[in-house]
C-alpha positions in Angstrom: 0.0 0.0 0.0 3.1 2.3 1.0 4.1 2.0 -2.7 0.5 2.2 -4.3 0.6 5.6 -2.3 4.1 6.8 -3.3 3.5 5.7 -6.7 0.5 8.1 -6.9 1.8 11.1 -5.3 4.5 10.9 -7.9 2.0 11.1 -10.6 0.6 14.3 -9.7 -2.9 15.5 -9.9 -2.7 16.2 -13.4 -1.9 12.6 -14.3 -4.3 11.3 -12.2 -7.2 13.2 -13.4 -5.4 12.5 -17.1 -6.1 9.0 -16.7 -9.7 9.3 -15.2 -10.5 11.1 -18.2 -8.6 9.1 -20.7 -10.9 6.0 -18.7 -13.9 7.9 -18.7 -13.4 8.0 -22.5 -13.1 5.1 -23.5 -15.6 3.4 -21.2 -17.9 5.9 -22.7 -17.1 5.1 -26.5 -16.6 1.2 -26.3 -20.3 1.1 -24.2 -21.7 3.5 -27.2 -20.2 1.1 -29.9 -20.9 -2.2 -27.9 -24.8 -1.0 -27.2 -25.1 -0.2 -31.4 -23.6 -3.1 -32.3 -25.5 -5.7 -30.1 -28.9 -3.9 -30.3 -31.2 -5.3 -32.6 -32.1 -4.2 -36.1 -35.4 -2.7 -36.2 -38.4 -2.8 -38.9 -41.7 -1.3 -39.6 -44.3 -3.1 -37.7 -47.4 -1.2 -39.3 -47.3 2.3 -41.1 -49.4 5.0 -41.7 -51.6 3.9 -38.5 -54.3 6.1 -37.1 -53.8 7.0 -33.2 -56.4 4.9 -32.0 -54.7 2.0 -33.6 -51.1 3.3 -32.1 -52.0 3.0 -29.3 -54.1 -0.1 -28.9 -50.9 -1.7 -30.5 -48.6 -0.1 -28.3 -50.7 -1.4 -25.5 -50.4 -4.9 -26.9 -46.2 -4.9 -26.9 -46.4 -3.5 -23.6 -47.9 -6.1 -22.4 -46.0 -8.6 -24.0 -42.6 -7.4 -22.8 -41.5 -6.6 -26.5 -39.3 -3.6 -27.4 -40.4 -1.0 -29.9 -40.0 2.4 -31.0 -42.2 4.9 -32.2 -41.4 7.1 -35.5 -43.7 10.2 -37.2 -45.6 10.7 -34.4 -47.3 7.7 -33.8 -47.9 6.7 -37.2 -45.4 4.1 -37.8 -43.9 1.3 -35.1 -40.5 -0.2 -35.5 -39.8 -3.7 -33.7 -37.0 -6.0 -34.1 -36.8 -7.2 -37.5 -36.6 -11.2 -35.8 -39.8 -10.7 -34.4 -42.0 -8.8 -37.0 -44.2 -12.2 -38.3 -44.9 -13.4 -35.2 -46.0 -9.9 -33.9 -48.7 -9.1 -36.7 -50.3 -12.8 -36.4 -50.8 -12.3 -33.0 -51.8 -9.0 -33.4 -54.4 -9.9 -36.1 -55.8 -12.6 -33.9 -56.5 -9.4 -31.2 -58.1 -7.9 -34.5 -55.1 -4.9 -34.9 -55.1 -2.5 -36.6 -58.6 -1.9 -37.5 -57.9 0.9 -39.7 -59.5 3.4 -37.4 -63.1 2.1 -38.1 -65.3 -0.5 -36.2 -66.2 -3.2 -38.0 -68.5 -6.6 -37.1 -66.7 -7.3 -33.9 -68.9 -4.4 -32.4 -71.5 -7.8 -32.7 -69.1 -9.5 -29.9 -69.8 -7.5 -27.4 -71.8 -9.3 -24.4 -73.6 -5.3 -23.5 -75.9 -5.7 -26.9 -78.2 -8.3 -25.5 -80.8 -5.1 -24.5 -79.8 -3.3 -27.0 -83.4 -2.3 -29.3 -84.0 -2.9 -33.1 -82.8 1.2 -33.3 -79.5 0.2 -32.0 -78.8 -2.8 -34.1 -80.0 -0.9 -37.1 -77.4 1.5 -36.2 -74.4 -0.6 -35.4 -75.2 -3.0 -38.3 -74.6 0.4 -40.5 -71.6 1.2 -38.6 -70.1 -2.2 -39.1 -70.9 -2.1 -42.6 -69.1 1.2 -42.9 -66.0 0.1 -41.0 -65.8 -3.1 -43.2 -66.3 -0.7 -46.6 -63.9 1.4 -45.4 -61.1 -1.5 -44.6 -61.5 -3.4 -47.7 -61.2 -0.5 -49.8 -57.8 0.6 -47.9 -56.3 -2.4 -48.5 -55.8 -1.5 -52.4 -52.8 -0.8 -53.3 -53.2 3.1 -54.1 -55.5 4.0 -51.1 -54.2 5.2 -48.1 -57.2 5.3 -46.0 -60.7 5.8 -46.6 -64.2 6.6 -45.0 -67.6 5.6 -46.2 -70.9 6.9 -45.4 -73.8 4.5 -46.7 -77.6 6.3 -46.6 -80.0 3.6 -46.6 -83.5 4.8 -46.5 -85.8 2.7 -44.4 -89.1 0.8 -45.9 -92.2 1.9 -44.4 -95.3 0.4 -44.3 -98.1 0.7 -47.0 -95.2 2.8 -49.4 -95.4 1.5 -52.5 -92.4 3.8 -53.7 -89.0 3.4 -52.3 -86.3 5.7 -52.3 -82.6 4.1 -53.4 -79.9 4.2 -51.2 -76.5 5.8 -51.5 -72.8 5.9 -50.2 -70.3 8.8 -50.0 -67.0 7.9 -49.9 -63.4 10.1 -48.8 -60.2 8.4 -49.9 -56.8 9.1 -49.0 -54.5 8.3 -52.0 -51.0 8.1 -53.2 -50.9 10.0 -56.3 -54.2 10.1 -58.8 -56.6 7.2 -59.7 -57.6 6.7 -62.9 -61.2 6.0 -64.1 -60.9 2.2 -64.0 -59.8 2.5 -60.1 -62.5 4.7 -59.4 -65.2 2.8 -61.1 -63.6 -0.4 -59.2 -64.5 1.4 -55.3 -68.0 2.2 -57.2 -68.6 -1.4 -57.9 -67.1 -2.7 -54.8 -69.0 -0.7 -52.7 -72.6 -1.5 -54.8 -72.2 -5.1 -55.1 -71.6 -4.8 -50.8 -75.1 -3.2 -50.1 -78.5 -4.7 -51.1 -80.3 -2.3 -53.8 -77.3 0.6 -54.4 -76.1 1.2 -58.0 -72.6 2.1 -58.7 -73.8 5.7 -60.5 -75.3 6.3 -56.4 -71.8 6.1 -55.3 -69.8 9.4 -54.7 -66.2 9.6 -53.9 -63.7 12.9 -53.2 -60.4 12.4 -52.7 -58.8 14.3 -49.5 -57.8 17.1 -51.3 -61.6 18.0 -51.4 -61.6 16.8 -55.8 -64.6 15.1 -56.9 -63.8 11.7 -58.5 -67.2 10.4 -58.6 -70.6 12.5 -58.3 -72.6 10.0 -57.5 -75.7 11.6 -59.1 -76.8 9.0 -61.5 -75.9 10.8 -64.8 -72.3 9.6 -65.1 -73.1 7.0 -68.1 -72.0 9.2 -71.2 -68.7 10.1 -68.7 -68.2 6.2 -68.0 -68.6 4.9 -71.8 -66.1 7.7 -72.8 -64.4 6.8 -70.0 -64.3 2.7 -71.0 -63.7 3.3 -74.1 -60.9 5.4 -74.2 -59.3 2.8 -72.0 -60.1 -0.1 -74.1 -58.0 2.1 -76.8 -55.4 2.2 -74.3 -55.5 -1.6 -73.3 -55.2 -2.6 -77.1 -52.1 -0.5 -78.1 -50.9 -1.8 -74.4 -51.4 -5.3 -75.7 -49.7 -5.1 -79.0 -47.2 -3.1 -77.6 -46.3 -5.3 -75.7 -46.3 -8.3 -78.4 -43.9 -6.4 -80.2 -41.5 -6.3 -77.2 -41.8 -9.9 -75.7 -40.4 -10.7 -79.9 -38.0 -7.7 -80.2 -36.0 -8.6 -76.7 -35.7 -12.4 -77.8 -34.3 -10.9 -80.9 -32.0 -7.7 -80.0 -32.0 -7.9 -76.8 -33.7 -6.4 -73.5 -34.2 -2.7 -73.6 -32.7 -2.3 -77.2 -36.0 -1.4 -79.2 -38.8 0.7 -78.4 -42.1 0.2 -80.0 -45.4 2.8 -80.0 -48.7 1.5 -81.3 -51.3 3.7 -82.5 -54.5 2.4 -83.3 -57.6 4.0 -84.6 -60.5 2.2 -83.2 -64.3 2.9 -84.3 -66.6 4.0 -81.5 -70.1 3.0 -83.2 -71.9 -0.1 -82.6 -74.1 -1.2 -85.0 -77.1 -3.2 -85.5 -77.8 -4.7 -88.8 -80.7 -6.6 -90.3 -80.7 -8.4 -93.6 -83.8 -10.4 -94.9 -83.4 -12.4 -97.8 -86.1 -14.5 -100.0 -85.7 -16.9 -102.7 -87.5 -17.2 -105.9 -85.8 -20.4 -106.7 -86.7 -22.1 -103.8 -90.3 -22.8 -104.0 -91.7 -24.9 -101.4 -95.6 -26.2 -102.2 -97.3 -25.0 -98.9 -101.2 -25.8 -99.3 -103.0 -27.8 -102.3 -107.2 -27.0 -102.6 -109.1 -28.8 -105.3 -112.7 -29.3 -106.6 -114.7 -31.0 -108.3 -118.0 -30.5 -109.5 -120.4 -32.4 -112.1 -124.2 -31.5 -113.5 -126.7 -33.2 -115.7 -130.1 -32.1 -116.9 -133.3 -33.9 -119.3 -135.1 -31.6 -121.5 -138.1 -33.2 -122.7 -140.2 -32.2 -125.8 -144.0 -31.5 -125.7 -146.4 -30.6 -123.5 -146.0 -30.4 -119.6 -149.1 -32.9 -118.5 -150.1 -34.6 -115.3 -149.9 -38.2 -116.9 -146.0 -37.4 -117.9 -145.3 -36.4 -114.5 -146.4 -39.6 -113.3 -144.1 -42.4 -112.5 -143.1 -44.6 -115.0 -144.7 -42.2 -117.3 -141.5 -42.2 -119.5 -142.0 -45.3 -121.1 -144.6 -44.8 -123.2 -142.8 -41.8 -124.4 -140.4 -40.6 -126.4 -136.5 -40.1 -126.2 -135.3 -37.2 -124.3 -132.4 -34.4 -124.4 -129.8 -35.2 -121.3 -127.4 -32.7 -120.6 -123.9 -33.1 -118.4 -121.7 -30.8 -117.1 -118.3 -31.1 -115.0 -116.2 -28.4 -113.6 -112.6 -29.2 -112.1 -110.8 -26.3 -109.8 -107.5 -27.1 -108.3 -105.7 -24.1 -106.2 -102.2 -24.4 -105.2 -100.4 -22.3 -102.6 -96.4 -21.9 -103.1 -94.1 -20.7 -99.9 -90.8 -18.7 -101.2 -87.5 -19.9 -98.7 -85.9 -16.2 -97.3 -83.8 -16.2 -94.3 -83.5 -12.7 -91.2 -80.1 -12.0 -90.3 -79.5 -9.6 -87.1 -75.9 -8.5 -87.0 -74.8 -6.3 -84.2 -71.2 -5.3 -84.3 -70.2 -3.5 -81.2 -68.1 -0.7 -80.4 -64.0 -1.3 -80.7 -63.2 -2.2 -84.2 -59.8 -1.6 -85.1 -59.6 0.5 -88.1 -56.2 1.6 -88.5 -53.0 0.5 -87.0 -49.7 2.9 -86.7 -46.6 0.5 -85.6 -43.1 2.2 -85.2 -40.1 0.2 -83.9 -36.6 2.2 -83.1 -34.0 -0.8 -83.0 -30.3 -0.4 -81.6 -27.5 -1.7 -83.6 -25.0 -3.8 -81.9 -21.9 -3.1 -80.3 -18.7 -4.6 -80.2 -15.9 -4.3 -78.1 -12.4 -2.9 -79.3 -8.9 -3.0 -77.6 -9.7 0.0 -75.5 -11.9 -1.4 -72.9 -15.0 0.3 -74.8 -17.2 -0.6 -77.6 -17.4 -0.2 -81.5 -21.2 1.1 -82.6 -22.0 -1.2 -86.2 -25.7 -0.5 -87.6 -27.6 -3.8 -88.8 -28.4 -4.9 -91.7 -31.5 -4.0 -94.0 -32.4 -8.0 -94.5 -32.8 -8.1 -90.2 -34.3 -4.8 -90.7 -37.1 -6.3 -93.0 -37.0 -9.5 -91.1 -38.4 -7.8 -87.7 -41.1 -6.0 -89.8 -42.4 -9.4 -91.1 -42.6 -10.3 -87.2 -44.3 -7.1 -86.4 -46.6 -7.4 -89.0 -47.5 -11.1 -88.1 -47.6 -9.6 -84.7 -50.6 -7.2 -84.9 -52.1 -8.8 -87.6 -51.2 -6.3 -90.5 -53.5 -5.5 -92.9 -53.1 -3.7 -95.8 -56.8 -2.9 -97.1 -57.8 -0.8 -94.6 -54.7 1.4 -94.1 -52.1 -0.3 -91.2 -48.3 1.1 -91.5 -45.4 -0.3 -89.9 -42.3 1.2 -89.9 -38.6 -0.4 -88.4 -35.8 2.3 -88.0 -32.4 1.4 -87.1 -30.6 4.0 -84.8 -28.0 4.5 -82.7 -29.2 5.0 -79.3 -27.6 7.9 -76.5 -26.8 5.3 -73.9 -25.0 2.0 -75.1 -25.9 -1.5 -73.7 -25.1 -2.1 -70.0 -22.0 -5.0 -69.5 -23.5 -8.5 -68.9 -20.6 -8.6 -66.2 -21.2 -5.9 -64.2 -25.4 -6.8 -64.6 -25.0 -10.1 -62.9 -24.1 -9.5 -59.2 -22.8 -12.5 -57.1 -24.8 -13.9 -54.6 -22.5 -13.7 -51.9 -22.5 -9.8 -52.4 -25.9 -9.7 -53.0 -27.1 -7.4 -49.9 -30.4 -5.5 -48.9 -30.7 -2.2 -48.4 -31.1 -2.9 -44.5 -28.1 -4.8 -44.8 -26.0 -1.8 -46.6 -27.4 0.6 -43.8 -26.2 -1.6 -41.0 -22.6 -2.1 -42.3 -22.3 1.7 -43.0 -23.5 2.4 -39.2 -21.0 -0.3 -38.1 -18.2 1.8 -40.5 -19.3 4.8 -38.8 -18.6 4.2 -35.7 -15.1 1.9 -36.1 -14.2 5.1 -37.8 -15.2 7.1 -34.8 -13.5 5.2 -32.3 -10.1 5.1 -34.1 -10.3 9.3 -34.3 -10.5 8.8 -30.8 -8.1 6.4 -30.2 -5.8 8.4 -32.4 -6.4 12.0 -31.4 -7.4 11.7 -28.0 -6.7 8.7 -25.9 -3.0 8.6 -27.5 -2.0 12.1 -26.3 -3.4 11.5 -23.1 -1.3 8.4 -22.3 1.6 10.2 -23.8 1.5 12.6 -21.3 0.8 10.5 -18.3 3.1 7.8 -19.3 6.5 10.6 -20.1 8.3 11.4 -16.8 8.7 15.1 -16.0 12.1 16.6 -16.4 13.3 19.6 -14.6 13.8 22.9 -16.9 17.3 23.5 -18.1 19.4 25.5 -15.3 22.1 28.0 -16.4 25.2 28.5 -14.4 26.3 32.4 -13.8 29.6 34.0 -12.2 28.1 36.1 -9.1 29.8 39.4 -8.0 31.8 37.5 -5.1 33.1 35.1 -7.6 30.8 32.6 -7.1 28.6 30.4 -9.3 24.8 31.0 -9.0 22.3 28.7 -10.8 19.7 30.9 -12.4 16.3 28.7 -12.9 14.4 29.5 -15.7 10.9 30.0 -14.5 8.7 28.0 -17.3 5.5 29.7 -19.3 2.6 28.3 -18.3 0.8 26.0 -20.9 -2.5 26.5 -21.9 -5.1 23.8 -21.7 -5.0 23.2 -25.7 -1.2 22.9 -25.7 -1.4 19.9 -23.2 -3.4 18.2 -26.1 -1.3 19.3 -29.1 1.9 18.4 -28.0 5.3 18.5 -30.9 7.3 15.6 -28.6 10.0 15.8 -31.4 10.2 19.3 -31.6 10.5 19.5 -27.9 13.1 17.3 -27.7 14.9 18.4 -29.9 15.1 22.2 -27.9 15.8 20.3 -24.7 18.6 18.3 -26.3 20.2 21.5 -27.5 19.7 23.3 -24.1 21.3 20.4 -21.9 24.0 21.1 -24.1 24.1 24.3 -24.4 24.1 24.3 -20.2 26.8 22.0 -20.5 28.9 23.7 -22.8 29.0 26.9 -20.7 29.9 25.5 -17.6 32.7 24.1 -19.3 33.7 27.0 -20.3 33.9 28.7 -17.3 35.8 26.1 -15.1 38.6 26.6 -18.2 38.4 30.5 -17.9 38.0 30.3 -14.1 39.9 26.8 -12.6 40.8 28.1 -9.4 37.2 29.4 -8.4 36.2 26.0 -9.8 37.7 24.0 -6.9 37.2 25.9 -4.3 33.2 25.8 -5.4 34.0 22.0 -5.1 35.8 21.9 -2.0 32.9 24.1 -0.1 30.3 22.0 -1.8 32.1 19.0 -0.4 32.1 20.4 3.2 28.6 20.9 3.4 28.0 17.7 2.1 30.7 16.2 5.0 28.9 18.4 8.1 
């Protein structure tokens, strides 16, 4: 203990506090760079959650002893990335996040069993509004959304009924096109008995109307469809084209654009058609009819108009007549044909195709540009044309251009990456946080910590004393009272430089006293001699 305390006082105060600061250091850093490295990597739970949601889920981890953090005020909640699938199934079987809305759990309650029809009129509205309002936020390009449905109620002895309705607010990312807004129409009408999709209206948050819901929208909608279905055909061959073109020149090395003129009328045609040659007997009448009449000569008496009166008489005049009538009734074969030809006829197609030409590489480590041929050239046009089924008589042009494009083909070697560099973008921010702070300890290893132990770790040496002649012929040592150093010179510290000037003072101190005891010997021994003495008594 007698030489732990000896050892100490010769350090000084200045050394000791030196080395509880150069400790206090690096405890500090190597706890900072321990606690980084071994904390866990965290990931989005949920986003773009409502508060209610926050905090039932926040509740939930709580509970469960799980850490979390909390990012843009409570809309997003990050939890280790290890843990993120087992954390949303058993949040889902608690029913999180419910989007903000109630849905048909409000049913599970045990409170509802008093509850009159007004209620459960009411909460089976709410819970078809909360369910509405879930299923359309899970698309894709819907943030949120909130749905009021206006069902009028059927009274008694009304034989008119008025339709019911739905108002809906979305929250999106971006725009929606007509085909995404029609979608939430139909969704939300084929949900709820009786509503039709031109009764469903729908503003976006920025206060827009997408939908107006007032039941006159059909000349907007067929524009609408068919404008699309324009759009969906030259999508379609355009994309023929491509799927040949990349087997043939590559990926990315032609671009294609499709124009097509298609015919907006629909038609309804009907053709009837007879046939004189084809006579078909339908109905056959005949008839037949035959006559006979006696004209007899002489007088008209009573005894002649008795029976058997003729035989005592004379011949008589018979006459007979026969008629013969035959009617036939003849059916001519004709046919109906109803044609109806409906809207989206293509009636002219405009194909143009821009193809690369290849490249090849020369001894400079880049690449020669060579234009193909006009046989390939006409060899992709025969595709194309095959391709969107070219026809000549009503007006379709295709055109194939070879040109050189701004940008030149990618290298296949430095487009296929290697698996075992093949990180994630979590995985690139994680090793440039862990090169962070390596870097940041080595700065303070390097500027800091190594100074300090410099310091504590050199031994001090007393200043340089010069030796002067006094007026009774003595030598006096005059000490050189040092400059006091300022807090940022103890830090930035020239060791070579400083040695250097003691060297050449030690010397220097040397030198003169040499000097003197050659000028001055005699003085020189008797300064011995008395320093002798006092060292004897």
């Amino acid at each position: 203990m007698n030489g732990l305390v000896e050892f100490i006082r010769t350090l000084g105060a200045a050394r000791i506090a030196a080395m509880g600061a150069v400790a206090a250091i690096l405890v500090g850093v190597f706890a900072f760079i321990i606690f980084r490295v071994t904390a866990p990597q965290m990931t989005t739970l949920y986003n773009e959650l409502t508060l209610e949601d926050s905090a039932s889920i926040v509740s939930q981890l709580e509970s469960q002893g799980v850490q979390f953090e909390i990012a843009r005020q409570g809309a997003s909640i990050l939890v280790p990335n290890e843990q993120v699938a087992r954390l949303r199934m058993q949040l889902a079987a608690e029913g999180l996040p419910t989007g903000g809305s109630i849905g048909y759990e409000i049913f599970d309650r045990s409170d509802t069993l008093g509850a009159t029809s007004f209620v459960q009129n009411i909460n089976h509205l709410r819970a078809m509004e909360g369910e509405l309002s879930r299923t359309i936020g899970s698309l894709d390009r819907i943030r949120a959304a909130r749905v009021h449905l206006v069902i009028p109620e059927r009274q008694l002895f009304q034989r008119d009924r008025r339709p019911p309705s739905a108002s809906i607010v979305l929250n999106v990312r971006g725009a929606l096109g007509p085909g995404e807004i029609r979608a939430v129409q139909h969704l939300v009408a084929t949900a709820v008995d009786g509503l039709e999709p031109d009764r469903v209206s729908i503003v976006d948050e920025s206060g827009r109307l997408l939908a107006s819901g007032a039941g006159n929208d059909e000349d907007g909608l067929m524009t609408n469809s068919l404008q699309e279905r324009t759009v969906e055909v030259e999508g379609r061959l355009r994309n023929q084209i491509e799927e040949i073109l990349n087997s043939v020149v590559g990926p990315g090395r032609a671009r294609v654009r499709v124009n097509a003129e298609v015919d907006y009328n629909r038609l309804t045609e009907t053709t009837e058609t007879f046939d004189p040659d084809g006579q078909v007997v339908r109905s056959t009448q005949s008839k037949e009819e035959a006559s006979s009449a006696v004209s007899r000569n002489g007088q008209v008496t009573v005894a002649n108009q008795l029976p058997n009166a003729d035989a005592g008489q004379g011949q008589a005049e018979r006459d007979t007549s026969s008629i013969t009538e035959e009617i036939v009734n003849y059916e001519i074969s004709h046919s109906t044909r109803t044609e109806v030809v409906e809207a989206g006829k293509i009636k002219r197609l405009s194909v143009a195709v821009l193809v690369d030409g290849t490249y090849q590489p020369d001894g400079n480590g880049g690449s020669t540009y060579t234009p193909r041929a006009q046989e390939t050239l006409d060899r992709i046009a025969v595709l194309v044309r095959s391709a969107v089924g070219f026809d000549a008589e009503r007006g379709d042009v295709v055109e194939v251009v070879n040109l050189q494009f701004a940008l030149p083909p990618q290298d296949d070697l430095l487009a296929e990456s290697d698996s075992l560099f093949d990180f994630t973008r979590n995985d690139i921010i994680r090793f440039a946080e862990l090169g962070v702070l390596f870097l940041i300890a080595v700065m303070l290893l390097l500027f800091v910590v190594r100074p300090l132990l410099r310091r504590i770790v050199t031994p001090e040496e007393k200043q340089p004393q010069e030796l002067m002649i006094g007026p009774d012929g003595t030598l006096v040592v005059e000490t050189e009272v040092p400059q006091e150093e300022s807090a940022e010179d103890e830090f930035v510290i020239e060791w070579l430089e400083q040695a250097k000037q003691e060297g050449a003072m030690q010397a220097s101190s040397i030198a003169k006293v040499g000097d003197m005891i050659k000028d001055h010997p005699t003085e020189a021994v008797t300064i011995v001699r008395g320093w002798l003495d006092e060292q004897a008594a």
